[in-house]
VMD Tcl script that builds the backbone (N, CA, C; Angstrom):
set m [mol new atoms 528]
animate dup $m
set s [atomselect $m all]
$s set {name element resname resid chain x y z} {
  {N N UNK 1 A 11.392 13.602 -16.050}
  {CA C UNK 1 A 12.410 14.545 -16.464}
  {C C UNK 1 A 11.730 15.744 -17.113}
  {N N UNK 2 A 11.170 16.641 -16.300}
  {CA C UNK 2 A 10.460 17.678 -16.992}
  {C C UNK 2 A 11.046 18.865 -16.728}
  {N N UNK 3 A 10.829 20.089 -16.948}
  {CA C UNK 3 A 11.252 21.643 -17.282}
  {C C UNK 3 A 13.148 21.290 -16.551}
  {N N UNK 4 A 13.265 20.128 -17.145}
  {CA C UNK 4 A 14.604 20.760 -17.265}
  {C C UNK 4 A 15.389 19.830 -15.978}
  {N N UNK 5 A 14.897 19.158 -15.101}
  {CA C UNK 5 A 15.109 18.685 -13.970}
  {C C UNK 5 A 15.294 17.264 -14.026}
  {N N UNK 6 A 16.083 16.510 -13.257}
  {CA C UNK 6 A 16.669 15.224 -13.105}
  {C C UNK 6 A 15.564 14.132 -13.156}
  {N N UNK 7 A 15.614 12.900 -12.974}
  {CA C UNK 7 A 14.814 11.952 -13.291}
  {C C UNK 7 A 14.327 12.524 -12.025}
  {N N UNK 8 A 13.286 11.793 -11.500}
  {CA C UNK 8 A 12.665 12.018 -10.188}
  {C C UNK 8 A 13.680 11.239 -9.201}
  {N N UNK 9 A 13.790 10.039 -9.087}
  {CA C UNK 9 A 14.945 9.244 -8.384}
  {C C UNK 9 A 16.145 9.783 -8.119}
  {N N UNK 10 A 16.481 10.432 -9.145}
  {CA C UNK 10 A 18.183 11.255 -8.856}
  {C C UNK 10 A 18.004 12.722 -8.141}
  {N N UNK 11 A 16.716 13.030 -7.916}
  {CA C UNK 11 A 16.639 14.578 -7.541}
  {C C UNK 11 A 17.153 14.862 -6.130}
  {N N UNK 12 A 18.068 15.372 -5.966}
  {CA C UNK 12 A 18.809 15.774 -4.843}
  {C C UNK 12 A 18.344 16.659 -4.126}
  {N N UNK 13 A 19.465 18.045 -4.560}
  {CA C UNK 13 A 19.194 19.816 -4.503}
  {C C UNK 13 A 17.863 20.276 -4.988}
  {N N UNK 14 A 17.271 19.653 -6.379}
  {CA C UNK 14 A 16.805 20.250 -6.927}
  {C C UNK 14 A 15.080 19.685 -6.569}
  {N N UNK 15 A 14.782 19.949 -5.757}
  {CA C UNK 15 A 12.845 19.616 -5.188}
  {C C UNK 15 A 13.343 17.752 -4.900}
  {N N UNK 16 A 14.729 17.567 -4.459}
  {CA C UNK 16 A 14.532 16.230 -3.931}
  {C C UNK 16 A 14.151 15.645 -2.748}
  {N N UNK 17 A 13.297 16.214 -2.070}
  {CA C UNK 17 A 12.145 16.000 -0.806}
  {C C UNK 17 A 11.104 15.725 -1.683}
  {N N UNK 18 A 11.029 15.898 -3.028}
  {CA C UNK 18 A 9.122 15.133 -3.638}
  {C C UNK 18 A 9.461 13.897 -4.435}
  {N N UNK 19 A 10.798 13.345 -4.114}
  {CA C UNK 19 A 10.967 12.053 -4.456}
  {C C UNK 19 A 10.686 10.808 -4.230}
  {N N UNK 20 A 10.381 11.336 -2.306}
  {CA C UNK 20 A 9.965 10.858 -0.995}
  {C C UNK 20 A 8.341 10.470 -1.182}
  {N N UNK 21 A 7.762 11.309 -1.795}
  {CA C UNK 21 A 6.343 11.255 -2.345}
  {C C UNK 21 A 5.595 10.015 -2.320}
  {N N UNK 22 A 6.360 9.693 -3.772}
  {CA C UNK 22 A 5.497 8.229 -3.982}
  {C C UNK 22 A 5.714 6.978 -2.984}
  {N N UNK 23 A 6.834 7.168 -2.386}
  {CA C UNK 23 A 7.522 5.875 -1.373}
  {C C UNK 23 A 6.336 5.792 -0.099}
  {N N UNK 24 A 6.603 7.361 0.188}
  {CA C UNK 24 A 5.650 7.554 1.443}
  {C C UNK 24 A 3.835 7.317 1.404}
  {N N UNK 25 A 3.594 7.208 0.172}
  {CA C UNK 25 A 2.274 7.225 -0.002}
  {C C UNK 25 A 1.675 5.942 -0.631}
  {N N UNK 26 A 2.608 5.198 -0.762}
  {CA C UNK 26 A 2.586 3.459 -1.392}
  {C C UNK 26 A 2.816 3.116 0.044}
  {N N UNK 27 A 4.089 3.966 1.115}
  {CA C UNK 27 A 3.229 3.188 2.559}
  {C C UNK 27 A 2.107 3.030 3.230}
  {N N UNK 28 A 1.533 4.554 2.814}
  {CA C UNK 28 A 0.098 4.848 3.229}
  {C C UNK 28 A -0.497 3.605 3.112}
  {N N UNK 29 A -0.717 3.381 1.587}
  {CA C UNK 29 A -1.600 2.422 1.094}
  {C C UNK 29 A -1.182 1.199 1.730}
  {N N UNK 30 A 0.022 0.471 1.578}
  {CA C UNK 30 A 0.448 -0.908 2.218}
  {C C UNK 30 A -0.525 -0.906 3.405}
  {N N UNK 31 A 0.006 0.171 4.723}
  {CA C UNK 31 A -0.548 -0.005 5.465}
  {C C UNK 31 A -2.129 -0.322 5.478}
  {N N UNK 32 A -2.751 0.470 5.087}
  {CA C UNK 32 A -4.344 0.865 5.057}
  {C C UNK 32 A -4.880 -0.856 4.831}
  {N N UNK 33 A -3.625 -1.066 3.319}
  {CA C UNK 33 A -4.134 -2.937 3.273}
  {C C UNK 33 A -3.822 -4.131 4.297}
  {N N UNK 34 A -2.923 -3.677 4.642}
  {CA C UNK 34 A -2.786 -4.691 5.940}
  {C C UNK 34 A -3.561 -4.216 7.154}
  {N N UNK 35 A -4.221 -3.296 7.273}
  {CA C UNK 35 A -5.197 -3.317 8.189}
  {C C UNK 35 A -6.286 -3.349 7.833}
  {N N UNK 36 A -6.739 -3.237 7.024}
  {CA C UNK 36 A -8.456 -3.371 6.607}
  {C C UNK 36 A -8.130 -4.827 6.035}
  {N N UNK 37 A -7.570 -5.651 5.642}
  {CA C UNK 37 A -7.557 -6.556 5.417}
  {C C UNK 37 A -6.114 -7.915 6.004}
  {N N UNK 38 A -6.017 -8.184 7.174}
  {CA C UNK 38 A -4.936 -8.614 7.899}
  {C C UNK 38 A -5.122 -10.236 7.034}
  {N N UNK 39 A -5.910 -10.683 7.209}
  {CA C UNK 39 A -5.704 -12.087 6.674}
  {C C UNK 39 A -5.699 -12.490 5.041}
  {N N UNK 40 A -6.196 -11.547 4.099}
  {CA C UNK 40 A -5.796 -11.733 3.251}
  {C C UNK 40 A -3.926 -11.709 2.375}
  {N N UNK 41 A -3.479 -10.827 3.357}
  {CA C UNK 41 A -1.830 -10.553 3.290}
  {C C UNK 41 A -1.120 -11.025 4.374}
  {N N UNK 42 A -0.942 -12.208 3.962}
  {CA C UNK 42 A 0.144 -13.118 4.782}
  {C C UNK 42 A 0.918 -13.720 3.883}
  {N N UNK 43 A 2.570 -13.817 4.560}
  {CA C UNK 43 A 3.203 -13.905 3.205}
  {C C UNK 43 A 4.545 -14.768 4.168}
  {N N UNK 44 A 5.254 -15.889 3.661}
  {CA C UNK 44 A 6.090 -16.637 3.923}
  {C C UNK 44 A 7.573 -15.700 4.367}
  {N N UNK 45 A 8.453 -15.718 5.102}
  {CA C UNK 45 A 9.370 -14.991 4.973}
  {C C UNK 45 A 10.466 -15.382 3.990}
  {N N UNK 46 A 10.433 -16.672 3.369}
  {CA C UNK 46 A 10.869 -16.588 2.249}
  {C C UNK 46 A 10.698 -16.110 0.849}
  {N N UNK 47 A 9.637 -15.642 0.587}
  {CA C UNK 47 A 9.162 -14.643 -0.155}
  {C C UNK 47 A 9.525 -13.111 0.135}
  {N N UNK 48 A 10.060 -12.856 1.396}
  {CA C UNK 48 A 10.980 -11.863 1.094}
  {C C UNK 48 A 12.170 -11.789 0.966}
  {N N UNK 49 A 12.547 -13.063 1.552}
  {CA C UNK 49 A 14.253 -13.186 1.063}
  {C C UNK 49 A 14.395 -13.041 -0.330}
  {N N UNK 50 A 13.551 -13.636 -0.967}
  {CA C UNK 50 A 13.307 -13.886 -2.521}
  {C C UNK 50 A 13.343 -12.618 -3.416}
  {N N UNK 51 A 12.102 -11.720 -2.844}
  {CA C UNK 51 A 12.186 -10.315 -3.107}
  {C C UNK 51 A 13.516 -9.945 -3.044}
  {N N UNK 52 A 13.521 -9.653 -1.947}
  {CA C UNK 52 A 15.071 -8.735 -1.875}
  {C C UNK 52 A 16.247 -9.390 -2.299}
  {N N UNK 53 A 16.334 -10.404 -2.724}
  {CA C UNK 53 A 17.728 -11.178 -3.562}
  {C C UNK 53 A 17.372 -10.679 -5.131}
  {N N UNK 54 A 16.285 -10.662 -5.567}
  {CA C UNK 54 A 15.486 -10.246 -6.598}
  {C C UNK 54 A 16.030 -8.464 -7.052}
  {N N UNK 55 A 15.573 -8.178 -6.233}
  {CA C UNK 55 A 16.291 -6.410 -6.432}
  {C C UNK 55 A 17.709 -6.520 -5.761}
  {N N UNK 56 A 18.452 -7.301 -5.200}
  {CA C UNK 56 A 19.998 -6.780 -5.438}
  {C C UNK 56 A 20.412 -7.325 -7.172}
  {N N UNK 57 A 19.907 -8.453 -7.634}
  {CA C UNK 57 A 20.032 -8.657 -8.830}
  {C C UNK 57 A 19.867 -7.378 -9.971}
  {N N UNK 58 A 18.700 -7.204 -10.137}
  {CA C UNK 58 A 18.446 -5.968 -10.645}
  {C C UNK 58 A 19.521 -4.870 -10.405}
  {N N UNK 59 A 20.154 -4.945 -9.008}
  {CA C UNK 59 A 20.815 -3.649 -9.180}
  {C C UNK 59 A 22.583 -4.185 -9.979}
  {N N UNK 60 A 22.476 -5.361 -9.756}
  {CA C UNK 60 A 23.495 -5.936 -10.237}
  {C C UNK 60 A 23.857 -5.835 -11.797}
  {N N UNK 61 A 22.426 -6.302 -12.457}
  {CA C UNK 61 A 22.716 -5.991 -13.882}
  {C C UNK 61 A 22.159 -4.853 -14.322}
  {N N UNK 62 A 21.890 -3.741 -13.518}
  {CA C UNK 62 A 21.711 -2.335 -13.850}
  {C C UNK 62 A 20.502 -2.150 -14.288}
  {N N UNK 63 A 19.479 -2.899 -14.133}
  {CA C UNK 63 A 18.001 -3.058 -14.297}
  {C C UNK 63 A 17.321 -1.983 -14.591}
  {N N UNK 64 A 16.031 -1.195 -15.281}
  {CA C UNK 64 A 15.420 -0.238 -14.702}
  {C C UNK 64 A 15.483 -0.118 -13.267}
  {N N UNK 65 A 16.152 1.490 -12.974}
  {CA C UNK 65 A 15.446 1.519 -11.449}
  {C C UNK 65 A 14.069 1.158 -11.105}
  {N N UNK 66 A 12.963 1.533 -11.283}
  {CA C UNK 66 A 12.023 1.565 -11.312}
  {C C UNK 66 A 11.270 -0.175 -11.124}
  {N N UNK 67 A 12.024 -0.977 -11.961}
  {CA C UNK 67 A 11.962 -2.422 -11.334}
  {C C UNK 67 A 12.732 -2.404 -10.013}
  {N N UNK 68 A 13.840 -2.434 -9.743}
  {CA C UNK 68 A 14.040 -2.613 -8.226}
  {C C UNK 68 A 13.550 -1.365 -7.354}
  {N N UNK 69 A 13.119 -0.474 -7.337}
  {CA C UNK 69 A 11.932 0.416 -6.884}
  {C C UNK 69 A 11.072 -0.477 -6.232}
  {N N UNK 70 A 10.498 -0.893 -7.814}
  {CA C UNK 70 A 8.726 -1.679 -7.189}
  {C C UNK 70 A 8.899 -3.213 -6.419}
  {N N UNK 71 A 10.132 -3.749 -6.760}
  {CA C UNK 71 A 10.541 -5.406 -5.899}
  {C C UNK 71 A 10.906 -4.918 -4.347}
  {N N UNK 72 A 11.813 -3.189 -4.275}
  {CA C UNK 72 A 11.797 -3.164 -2.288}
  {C C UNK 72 A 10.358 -2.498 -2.166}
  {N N UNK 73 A 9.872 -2.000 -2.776}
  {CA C UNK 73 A 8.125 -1.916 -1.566}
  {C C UNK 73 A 7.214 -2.961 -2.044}
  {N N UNK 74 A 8.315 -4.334 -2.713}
  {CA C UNK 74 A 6.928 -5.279 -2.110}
  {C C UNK 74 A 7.778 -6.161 -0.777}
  {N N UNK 75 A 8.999 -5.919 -0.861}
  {CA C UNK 75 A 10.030 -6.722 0.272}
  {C C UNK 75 A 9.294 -6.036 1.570}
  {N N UNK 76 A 9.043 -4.369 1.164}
  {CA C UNK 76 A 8.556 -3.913 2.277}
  {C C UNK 76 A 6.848 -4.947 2.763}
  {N N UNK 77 A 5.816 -4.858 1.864}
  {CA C UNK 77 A 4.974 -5.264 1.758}
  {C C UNK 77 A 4.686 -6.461 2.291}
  {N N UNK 78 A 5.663 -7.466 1.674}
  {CA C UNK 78 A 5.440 -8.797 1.955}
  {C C UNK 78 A 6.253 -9.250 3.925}
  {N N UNK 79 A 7.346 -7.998 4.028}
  {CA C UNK 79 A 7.947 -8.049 4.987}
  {C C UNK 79 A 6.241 -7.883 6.403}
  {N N UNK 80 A 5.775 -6.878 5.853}
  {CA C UNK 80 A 4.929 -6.531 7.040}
  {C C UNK 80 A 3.898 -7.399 7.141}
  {N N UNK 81 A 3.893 -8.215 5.788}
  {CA C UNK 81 A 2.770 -9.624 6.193}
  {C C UNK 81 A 3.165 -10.798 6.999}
  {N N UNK 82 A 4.848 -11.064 6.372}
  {CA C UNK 82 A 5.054 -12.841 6.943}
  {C C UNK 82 A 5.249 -11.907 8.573}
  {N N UNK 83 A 5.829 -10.576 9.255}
  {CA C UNK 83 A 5.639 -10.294 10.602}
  {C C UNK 83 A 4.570 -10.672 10.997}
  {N N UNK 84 A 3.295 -10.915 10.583}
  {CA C UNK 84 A 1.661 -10.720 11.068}
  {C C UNK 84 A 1.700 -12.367 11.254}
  {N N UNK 85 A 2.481 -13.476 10.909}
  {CA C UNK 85 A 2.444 -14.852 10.560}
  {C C UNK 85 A 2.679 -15.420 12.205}
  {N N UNK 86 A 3.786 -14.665 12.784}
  {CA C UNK 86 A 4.286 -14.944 14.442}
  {C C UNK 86 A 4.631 -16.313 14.042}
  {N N UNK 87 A 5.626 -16.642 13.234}
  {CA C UNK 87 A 6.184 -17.681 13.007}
  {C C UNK 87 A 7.657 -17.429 13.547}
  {N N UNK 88 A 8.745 -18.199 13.938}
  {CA C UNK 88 A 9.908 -18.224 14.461}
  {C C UNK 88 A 10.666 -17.855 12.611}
  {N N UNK 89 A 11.614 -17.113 13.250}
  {CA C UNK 89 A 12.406 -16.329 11.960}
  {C C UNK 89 A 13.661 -15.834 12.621}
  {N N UNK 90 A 14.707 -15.792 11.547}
  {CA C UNK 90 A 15.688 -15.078 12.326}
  {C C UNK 90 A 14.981 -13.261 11.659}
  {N N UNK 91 A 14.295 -13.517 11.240}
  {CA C UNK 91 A 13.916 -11.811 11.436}
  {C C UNK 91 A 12.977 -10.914 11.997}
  {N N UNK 92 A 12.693 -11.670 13.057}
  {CA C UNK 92 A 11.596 -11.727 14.127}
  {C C UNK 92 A 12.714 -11.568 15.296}
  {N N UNK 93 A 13.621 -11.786 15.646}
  {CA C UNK 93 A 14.807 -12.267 16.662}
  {C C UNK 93 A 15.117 -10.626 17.457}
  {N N UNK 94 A 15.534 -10.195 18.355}
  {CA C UNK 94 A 16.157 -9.127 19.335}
  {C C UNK 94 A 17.399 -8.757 18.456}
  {N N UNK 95 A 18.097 -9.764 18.102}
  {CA C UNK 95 A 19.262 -8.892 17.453}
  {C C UNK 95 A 18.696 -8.205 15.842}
  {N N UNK 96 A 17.792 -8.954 15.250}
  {CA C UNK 96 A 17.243 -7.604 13.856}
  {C C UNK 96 A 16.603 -6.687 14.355}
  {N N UNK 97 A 15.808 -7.087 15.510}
  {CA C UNK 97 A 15.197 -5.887 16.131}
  {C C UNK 97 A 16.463 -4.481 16.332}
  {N N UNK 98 A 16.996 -5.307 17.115}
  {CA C UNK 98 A 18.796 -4.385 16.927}
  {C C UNK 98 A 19.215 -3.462 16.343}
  {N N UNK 99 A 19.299 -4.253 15.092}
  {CA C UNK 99 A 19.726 -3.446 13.563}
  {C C UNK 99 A 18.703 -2.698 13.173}
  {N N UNK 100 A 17.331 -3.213 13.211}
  {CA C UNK 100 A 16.336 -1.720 12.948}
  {C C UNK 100 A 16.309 -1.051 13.818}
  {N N UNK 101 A 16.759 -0.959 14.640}
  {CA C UNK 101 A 16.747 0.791 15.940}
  {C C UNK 101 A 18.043 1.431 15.014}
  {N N UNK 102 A 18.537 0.761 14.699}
  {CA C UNK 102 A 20.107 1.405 14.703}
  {C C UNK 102 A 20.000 1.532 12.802}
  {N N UNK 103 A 18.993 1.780 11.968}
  {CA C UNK 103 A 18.714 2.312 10.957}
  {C C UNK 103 A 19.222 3.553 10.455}
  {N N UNK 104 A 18.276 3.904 11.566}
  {CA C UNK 104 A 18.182 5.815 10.721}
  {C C UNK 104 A 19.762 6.255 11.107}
  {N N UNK 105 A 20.339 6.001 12.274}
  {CA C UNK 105 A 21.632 6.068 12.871}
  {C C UNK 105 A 23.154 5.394 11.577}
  {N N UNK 106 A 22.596 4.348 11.036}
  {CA C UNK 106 A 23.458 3.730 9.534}
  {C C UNK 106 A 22.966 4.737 8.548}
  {N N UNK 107 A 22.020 5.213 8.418}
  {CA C UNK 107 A 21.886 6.422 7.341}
  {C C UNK 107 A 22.406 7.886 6.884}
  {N N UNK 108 A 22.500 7.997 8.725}
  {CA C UNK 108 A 23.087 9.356 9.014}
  {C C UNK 108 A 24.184 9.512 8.860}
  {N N UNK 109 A 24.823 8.409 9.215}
  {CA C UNK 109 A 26.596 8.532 9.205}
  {C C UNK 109 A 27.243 7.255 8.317}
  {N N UNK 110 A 26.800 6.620 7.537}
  {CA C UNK 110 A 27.819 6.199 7.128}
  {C C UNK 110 A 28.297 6.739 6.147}
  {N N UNK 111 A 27.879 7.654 5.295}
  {CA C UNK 111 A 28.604 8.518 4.164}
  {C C UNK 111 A 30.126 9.223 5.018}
  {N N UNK 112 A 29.914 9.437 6.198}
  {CA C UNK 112 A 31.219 9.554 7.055}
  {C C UNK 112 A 32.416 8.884 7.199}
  {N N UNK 113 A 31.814 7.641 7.264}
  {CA C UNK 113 A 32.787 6.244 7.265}
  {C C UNK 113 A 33.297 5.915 5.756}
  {N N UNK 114 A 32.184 5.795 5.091}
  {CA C UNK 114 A 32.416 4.981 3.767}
  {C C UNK 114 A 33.305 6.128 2.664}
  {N N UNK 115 A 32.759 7.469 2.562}
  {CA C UNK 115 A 33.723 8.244 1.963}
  {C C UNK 115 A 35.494 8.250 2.177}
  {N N UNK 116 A 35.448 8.580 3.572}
  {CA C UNK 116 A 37.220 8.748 3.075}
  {C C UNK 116 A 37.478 7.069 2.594}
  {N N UNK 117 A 37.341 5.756 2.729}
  {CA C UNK 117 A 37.733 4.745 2.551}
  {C C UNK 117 A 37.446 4.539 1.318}
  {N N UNK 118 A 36.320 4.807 0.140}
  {CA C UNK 118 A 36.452 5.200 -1.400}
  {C C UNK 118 A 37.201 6.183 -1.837}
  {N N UNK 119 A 38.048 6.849 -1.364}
  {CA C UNK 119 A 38.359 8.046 -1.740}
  {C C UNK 119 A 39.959 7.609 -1.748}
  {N N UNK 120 A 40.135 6.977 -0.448}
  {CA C UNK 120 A 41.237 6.076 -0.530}
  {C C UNK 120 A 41.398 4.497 -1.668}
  {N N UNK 121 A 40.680 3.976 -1.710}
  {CA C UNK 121 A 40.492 2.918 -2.696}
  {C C UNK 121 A 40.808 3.568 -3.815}
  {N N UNK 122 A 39.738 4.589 -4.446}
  {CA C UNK 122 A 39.933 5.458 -6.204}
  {C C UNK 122 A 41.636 5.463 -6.107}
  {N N UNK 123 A 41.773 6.576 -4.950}
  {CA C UNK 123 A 43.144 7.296 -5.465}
  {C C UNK 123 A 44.500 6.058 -5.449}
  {N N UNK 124 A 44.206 4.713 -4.732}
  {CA C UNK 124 A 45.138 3.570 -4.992}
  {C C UNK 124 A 44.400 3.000 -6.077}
  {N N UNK 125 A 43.570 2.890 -6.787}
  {CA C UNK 125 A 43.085 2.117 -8.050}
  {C C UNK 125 A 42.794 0.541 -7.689}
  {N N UNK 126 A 42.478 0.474 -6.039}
  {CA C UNK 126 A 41.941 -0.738 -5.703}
  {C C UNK 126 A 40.731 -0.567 -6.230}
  {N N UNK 127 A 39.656 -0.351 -6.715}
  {CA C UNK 127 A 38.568 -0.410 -7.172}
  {C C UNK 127 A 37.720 -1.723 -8.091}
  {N N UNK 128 A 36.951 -2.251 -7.470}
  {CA C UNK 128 A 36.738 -3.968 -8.329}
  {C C UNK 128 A 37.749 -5.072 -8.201}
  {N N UNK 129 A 38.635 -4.170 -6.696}
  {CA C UNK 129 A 39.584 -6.012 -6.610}
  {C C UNK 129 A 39.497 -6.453 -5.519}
  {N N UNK 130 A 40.089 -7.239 -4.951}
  {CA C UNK 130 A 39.278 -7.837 -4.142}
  {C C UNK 130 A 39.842 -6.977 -2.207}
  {N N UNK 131 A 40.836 -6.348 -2.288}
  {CA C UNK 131 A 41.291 -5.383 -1.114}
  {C C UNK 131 A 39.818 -4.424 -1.366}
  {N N UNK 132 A 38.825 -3.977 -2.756}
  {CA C UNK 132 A 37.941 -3.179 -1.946}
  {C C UNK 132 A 36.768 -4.066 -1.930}
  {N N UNK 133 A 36.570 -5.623 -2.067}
  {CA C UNK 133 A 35.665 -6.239 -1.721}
  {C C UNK 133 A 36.293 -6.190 0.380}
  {N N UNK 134 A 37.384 -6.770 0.678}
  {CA C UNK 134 A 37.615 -6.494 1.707}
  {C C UNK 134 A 37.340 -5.069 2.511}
  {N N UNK 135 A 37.665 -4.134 2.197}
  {CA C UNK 135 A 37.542 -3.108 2.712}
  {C C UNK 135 A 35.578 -2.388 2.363}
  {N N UNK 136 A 35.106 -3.005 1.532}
  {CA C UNK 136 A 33.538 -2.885 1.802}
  {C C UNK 136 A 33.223 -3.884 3.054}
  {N N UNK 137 A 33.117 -4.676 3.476}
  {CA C UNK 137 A 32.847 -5.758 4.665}
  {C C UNK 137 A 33.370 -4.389 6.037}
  {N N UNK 138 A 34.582 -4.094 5.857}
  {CA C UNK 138 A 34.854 -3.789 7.421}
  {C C UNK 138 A 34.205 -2.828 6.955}
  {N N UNK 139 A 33.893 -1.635 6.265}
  {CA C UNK 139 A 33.409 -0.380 6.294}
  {C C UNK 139 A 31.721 -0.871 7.012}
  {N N UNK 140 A 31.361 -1.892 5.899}
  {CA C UNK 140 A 29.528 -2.055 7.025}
  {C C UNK 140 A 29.781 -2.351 7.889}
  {N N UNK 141 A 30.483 -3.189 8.295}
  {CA C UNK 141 A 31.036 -3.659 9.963}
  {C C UNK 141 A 31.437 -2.561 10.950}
  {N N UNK 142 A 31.716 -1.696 10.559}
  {CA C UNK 142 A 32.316 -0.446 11.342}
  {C C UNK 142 A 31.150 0.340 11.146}
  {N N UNK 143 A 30.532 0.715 9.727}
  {CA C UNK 143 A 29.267 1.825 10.042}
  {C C UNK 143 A 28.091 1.134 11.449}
  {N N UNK 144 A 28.221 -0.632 10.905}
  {CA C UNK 144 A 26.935 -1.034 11.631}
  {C C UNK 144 A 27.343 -0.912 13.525}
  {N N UNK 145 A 28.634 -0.896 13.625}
  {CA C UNK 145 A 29.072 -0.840 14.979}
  {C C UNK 145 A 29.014 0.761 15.545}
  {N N UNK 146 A 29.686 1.334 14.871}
  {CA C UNK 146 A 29.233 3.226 15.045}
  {C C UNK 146 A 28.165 3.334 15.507}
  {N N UNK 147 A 27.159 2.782 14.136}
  {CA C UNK 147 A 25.356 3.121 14.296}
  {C C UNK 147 A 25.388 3.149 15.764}
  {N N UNK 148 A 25.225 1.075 16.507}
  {CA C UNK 148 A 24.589 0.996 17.231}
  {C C UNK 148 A 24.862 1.634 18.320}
  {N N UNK 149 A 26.413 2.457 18.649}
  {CA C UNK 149 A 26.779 2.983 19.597}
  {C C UNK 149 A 25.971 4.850 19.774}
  {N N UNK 150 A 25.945 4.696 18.117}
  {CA C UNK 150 A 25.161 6.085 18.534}
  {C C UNK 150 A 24.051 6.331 18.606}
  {N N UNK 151 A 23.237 5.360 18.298}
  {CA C UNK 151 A 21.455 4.893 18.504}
  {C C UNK 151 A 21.575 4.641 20.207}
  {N N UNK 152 A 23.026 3.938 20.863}
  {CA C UNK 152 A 21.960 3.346 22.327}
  {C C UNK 152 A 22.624 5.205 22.886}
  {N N UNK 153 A 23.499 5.706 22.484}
  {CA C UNK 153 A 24.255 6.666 23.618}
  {C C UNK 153 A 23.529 8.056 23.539}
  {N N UNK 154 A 23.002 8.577 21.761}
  {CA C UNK 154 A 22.431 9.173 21.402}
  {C C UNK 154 A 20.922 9.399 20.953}
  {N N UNK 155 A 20.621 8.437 19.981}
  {CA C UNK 155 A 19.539 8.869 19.459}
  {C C UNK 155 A 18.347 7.988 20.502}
  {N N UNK 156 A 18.580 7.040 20.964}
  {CA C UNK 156 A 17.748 6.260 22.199}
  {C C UNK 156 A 17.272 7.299 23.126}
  {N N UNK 157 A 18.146 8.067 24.104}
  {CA C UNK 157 A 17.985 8.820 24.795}
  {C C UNK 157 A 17.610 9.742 24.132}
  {N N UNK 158 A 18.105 10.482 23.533}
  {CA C UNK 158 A 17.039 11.713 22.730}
  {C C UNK 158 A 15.601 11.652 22.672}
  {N N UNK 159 A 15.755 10.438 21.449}
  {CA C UNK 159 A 13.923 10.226 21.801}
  {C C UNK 159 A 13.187 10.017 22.719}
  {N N UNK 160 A 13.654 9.471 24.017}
  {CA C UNK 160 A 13.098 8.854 25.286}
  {C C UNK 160 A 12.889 10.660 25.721}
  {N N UNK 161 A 14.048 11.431 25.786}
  {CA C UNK 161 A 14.193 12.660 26.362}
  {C C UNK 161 A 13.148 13.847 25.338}
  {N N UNK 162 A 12.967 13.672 24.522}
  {CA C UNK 162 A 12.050 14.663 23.409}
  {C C UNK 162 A 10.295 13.971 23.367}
  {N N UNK 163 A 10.340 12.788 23.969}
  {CA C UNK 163 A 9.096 11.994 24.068}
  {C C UNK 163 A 8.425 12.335 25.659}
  {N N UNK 164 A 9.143 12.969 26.367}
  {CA C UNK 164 A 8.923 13.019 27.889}
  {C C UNK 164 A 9.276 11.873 28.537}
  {N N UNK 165 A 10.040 10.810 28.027}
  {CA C UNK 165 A 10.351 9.682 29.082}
  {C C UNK 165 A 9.334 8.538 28.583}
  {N N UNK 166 A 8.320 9.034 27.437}
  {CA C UNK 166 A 7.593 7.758 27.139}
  {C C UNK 166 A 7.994 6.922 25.525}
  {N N UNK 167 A 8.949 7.303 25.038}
  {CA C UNK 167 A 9.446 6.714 24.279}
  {C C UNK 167 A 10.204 4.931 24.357}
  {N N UNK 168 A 8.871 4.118 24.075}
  {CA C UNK 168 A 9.427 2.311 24.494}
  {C C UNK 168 A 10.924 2.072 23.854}
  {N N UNK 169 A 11.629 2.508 22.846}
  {CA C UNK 169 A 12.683 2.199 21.853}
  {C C UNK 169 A 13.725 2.682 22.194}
  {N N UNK 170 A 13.902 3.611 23.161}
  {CA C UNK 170 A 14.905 4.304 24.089}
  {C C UNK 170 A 14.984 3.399 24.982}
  {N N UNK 171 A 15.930 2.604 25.645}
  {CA C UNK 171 A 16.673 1.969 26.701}
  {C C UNK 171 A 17.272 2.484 27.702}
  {N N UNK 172 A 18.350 3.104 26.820}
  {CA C UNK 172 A 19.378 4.224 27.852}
  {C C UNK 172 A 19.203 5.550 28.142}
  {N N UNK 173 A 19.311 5.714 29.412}
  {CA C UNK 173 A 19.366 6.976 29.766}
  {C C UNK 173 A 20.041 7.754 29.632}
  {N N UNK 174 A 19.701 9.379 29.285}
  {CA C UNK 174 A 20.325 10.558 28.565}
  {C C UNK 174 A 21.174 10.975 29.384}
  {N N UNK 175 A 22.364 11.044 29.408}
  {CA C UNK 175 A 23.187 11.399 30.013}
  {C C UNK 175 A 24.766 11.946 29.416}
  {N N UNK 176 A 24.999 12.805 30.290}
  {CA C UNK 176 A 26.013 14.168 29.856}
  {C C UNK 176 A 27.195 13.525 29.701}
}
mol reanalyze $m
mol bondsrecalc $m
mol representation Tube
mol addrep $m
């Protein structure tokens, strides 16, 4: 919080592209360690379930950010080791493969989806009952169904089409 400016985590408008900083450069490093050293970082995939149940907690009882910060880049961490294990997982499977194509596509748009349906919840004062525990379920259910329609129709073909046709993660063809 210096000359005047938001924590680093909350920085939006204001230089919030150098927030990205440290995330992107703790990948650097992850990576660099899992390749200069593959067998020392192998990691159970229950050790990331663990992790990441670990930081929804944290966000649950309002934790330092900064603790659930450092618990998802080790989910990340430990995620890219138990992959290196080639053990049977449901997160090894075609359908998570699935859901990670269809990522950046849940990022882009669900503030689309999920806004008017909080906006509707506030202004009925469903808020913390259980119609907006219901209505959170269909909203991911609907962002995660959107996504994947606009990852295979859009962003698949794009990349296949902006890659010259050599893009492996593109399936479908670009079409008008």
């Amino acid at each position: 919080n210096a000359v005047g400016l938001r924590e680093w985590n909350e920085a939006t408008y204001d230089f919030g592209a150098l927030r990205a900083l440290p995330t992107f450069f703790l990948g650097v490093i992850f990576a660099a360690l899992l390749e200069s050293s593959p067998r020392l970082f192998r990691a159970p995939w229950l050790a990331v379930h663990f992790l990441f149940l670990s930081a929804v907690i944290t966000l649950h009882f309002e934790l330092p950010r900064e603790l659930t910060i450092a618990l998802l880049a080790l989910v990340v961490l430990f995620a890219a080791a138990a992959e290196r294990n080639n053990k049977p997982s449901l997160m090894m499977t075609e359908f998570m493969a699935g859901l990670g194509d269809t990522s950046y596509a849940v990022y882009m748009i669900h503030i689309l989806i999920s806004a008017p349906i909080l906006f509707v919840l506030r202004k009925t004062g469903a808020i913390g009952t259980p119609v907006a525990a219901g209505a959170a379920l269909a909203t991911f259910l609907a962002v995660v169904v959107v996504a994947d329609i606009v990852y295979g129709r859009f962003e698949g073909p794009m990349r296949r089409w902006l890659s010259g046709g050599r893009s492996k993660n593109a399936s479908v063809a670009f079409s008008n």
